[in-house]
N, C-alpha and C positions, 0 to 999 in steps of 0.2 A: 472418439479419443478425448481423455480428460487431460487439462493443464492444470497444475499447481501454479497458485499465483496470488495476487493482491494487487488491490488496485491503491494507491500511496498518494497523498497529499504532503508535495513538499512546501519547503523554507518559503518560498516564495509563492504558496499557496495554489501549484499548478496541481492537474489531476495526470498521475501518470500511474501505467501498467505493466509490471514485472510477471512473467512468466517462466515457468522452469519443468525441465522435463523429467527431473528427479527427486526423492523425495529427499535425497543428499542437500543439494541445493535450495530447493522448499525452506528445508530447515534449519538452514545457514542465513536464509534473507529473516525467516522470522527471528532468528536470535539479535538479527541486526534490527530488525524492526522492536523488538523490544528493548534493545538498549537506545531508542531516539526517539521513540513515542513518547509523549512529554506524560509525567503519570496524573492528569486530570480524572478523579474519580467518575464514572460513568454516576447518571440518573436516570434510571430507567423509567421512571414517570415520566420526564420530558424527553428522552432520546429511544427508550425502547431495552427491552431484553438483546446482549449480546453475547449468544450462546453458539455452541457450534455443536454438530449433532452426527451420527453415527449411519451407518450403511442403511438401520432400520428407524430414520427418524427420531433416534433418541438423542434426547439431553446429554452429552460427555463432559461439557466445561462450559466456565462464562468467561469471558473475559473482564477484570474488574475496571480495566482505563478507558476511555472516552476514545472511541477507536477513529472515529471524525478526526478528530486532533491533527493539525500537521505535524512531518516529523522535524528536527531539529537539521534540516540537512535539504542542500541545494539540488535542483535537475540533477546537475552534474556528476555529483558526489552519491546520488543514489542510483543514476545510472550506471556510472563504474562499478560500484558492487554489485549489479545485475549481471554485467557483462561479466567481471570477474568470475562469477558462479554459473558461467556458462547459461545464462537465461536471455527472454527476450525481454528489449525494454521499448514500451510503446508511449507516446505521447497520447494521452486520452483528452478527448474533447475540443479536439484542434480548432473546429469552426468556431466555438462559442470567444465570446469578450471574456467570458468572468471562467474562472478555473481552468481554463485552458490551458496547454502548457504555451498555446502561440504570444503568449503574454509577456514569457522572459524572453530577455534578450538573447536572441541567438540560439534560444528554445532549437527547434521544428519552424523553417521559415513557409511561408505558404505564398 
């Protein structure tokens, strides 16, 4: 089984996981992820080709923004639009100190 999903650096620099079971919702979080990605032009000498690619391997698009970037937007405020769209929203990285989301307040308590 495949999910649709991304994995989102918010406001607060936490690392968290939205996942979606349709392609409806897929493309309803990306529209939102595009309106709060802050538009830092990617470098791909120091960050890398960011392309995404097709059933056979192929090149289809690049994305031109620094996709690292956090979004302009809290745990909270990016988990409600997960939820809203009927997706799951996971808190990534819980054990670690640094990007964790156990970091904010009232995050994922552990």
């Amino acid at each position: 089984m495949v999910f649709a999903g991304a994995e989102v650096t918010t406001r607060e620099e936490a690392h968290c996981v939205a996942l979606f079971a349709d392609d409806r919702a897929r493309a309803a979080f990306q529209m939102y992820l595009d309106d709060y990605l802050p538009p830092v032009p990617n470098d791909p000498e120091r960050f890398g080709d960011q392309v995404w690619v097709n059933a056979r391997n192929e090149i289809v698009g690049e994305a031109p923004y620094l996709l690292i970037s956090a979004l302009d937007r809290s745990v909270e405020q990016i988990a409600a639009v997960v939820h809203r769209l009927g997706g799951l929203f996971i808190a990534a990285h819980v054990e670690r100190p640094a990007a964790g989301c156990n970091r904010v307040q009232g995050c994922c308590p552990l």
